[in-house]
N, C-alpha and C positions, 0 to 999 in steps of 0.2 A: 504493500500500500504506500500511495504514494503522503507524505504530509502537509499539512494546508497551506502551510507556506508557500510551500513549492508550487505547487497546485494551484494556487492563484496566484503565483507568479506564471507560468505555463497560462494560464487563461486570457491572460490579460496578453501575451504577446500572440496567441492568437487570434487576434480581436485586428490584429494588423493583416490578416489574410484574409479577410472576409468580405465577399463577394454578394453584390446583388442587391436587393433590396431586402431581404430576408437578415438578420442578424445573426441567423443559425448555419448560416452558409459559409464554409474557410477554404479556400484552396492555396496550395502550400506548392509551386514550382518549384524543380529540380530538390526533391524532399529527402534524396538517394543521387548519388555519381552516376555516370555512365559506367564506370568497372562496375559497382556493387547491382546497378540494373544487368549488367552480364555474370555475373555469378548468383544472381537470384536464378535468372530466364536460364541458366544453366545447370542451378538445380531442380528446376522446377522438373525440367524434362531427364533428368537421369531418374526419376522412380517410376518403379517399374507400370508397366501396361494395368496390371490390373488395380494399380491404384486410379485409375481417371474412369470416370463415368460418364456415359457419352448421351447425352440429350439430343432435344430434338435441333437445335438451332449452336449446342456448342457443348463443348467435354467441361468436365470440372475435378478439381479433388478435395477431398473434404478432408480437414486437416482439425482436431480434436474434439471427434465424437458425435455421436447421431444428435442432431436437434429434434426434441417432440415437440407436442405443444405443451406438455409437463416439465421440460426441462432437455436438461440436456447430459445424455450416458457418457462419461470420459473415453478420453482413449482408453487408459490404463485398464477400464472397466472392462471394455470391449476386446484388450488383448487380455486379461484372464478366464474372460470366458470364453475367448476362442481354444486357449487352450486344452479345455475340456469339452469341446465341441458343440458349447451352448448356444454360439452366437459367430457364426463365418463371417468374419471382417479378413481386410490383411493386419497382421498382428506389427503393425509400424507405430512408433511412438512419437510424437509431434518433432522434427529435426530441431537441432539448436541453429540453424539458419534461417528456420523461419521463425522459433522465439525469439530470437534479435532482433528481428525487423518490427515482431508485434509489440517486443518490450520497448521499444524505439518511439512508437508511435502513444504507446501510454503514455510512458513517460514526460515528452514533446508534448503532446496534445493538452495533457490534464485534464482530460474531459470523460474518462471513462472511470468509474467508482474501485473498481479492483483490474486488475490482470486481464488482457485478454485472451479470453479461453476457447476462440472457433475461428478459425478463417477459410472461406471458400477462394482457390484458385481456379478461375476461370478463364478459357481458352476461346477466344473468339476467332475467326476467317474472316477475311477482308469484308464478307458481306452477311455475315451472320451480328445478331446483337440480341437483345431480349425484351421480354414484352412489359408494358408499365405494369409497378411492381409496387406492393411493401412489404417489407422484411418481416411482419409482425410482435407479436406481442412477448414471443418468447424470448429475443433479446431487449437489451438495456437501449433505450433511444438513441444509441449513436450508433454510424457506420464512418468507417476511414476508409476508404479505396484506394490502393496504390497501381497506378497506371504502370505496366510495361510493354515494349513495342510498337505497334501504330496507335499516333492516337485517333480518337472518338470524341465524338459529342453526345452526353446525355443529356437527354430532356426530363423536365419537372413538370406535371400535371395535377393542377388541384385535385383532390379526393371528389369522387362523386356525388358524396355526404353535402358537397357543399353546394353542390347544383340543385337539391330539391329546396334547398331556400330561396323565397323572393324577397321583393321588398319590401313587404306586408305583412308573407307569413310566415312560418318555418314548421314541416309536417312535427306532430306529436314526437315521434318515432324517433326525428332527428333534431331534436331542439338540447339536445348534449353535447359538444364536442372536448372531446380530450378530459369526460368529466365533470366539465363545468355547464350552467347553464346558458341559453342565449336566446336571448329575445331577438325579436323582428329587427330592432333597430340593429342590433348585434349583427345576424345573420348576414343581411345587408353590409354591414361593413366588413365581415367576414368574406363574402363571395367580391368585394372591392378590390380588397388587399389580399387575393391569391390569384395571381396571373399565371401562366404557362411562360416555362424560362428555360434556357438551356443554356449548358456548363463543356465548354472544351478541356479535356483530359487530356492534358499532354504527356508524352513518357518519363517517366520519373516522378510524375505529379501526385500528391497525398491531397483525397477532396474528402474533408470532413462535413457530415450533413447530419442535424439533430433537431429535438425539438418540432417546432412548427414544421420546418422540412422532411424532417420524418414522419412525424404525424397525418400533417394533412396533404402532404404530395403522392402522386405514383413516381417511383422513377426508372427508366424504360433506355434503350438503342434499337434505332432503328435496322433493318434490314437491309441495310446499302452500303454498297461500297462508296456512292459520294455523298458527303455530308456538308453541307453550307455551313458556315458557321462566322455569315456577317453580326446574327444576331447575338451570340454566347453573352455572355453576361459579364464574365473574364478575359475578356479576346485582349483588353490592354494588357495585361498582368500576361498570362499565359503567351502572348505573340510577341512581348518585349524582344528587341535583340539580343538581350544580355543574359533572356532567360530563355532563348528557343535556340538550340541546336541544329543547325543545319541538315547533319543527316538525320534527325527525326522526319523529314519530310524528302528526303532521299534515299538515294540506298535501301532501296524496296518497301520502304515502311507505310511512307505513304506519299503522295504528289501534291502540292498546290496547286489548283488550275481554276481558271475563271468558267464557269458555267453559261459563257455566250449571253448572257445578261446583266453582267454586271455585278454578281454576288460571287463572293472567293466559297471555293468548293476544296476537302481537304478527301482525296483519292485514297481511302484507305486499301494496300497492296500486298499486304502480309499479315500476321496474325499482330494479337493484340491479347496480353495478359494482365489480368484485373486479380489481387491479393486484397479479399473483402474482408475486412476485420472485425469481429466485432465481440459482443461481450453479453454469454448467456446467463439472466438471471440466477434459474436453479438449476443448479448442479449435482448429480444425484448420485450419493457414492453406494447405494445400495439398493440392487436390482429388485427386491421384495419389497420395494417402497416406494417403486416408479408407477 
């Protein structure tokens, strides 16, 4: 655990990376070197086959322990009972190069209550991405995303929840959000102040999203290999010269190219590796008790 000190020292300097109109939004360029992004992307792929599981739209590895909606089974759990033939996982134990990176981002961020204990490594193709999303209730409201490869644009879409409100009224059913109550006037300024936004992820970039971004967004990549990205919300930060690398948009990763209109389109060319971190509330050390 980290101490409060610290910890709101960590808060407050990331309050200087934050994106958008949302206060819950951080992106952190070049968060990792190019060496330590090639000895990540380097181990990612030395384990073995049957640790990645292949979806419909892109492969992943899941890296400490099955998440339920009760919590979530340790690795350690899951290689003891494999040993007795309770439960067929591969019997792999979380690497110390990916607690590096995860203790990295706790510690840096100060935004996550303890340790992080799950991150999804996911594999995208030039033209694969994923459908709008939220992470749900079994982790702690933050996610850290650390970009490697081509980059991507993800998009933020208000929750649905927030569409059956007008100006008037707001149905029974959805006059809660996050908990609390909210009247007409509420709702109304609630569906004002959540716009549809999108974030460029550049390689090596850490995009922290919590809070209100978590809560009431979906968040999604499209299925294309070209992505516009005159709108991003980061595009100063992230396209600075000083913070974008050349061959991230060379050297097969991905092209800049004008879309015959007038809007910069970013040609993604090669694959694109996302390390999702995050932090499961319950943790369950004992299987007669899940």
């Amino acid at each position: 655990m980290m101490d409060s000190s610290r910890q709101k020292g960590t808060e407050r300097n990331m309050k200087n990376f934050e994106v958008g109109h949302l206060p819950t939004l951080i992106y952190i360029p070049d968060f990792i070197t190019e060496s330590e992004e090639t000895h990540l992307w380097d181990k990612i792929y030395e384990a073995p086959l049957s640790k990645w599981k292949s979806l419909k739209n892109r492969r992943l590895q899941d890296w400490g322990g099955v998440v339920h909606e009760k919590g979530l089974l340790p690795q350690d759990l899951l290689n003891y009972l494999n040993k007795f033939g309770i439960c067929r996982t591969m019997s792999i134990t979380v690497p110390p190069w990916l607690t590096k990176i995860t203790q990295r981002v706790y510690e840096e961020s100060g935004l996550f209550p303890s340790d992080i204990n799950h991150v999804l490594i996911n594999e995208y193709g030039p033209n694969q991405g994923i459908m709008p999303h939220q992470d749900g209730p079994a982790y702690f409201p933050v996610v850290a995303i650390l970009s490697l490869g081509s980059p991507v644009v993800m998009d933020f879409t208000p929750h649905s929840r927030l569409k059956t409100c007008t100006n008037s009224w707001c149905k029974p059913e959805e006059e809660t959000l996050n908990g609390e109550s909210v009247d007409a006037n509420g709702a109304s300024d609630m569906i004002e102040n959540h716009h549809p936004f999108s974030v460029l992820l550049m390689p090596r970039s850490l995009l922290i999203f919590k809070d209100m971004a978590y809560s009431d967004y979906l968040h999604g990549i499209t299925n294309n290999e070209m992505q516009p990205y005159d709108e991003v919300i980061n595009k100063a930060v992230a396209m600075m010269p000083d913070k974008v690398d050349q061959s991230s948009l060379s050297l097969g990763k991905a092209v800049e190219v004008n879309d015959g209109k007038g809007f910069k389109v970013i040609h993604r060319t090669t694959n694109r590796i996302s390390l999702t971190c995050r932090m499961v509330i319950k943790v369950h050390k004992n299987l007669f008790k899940f």
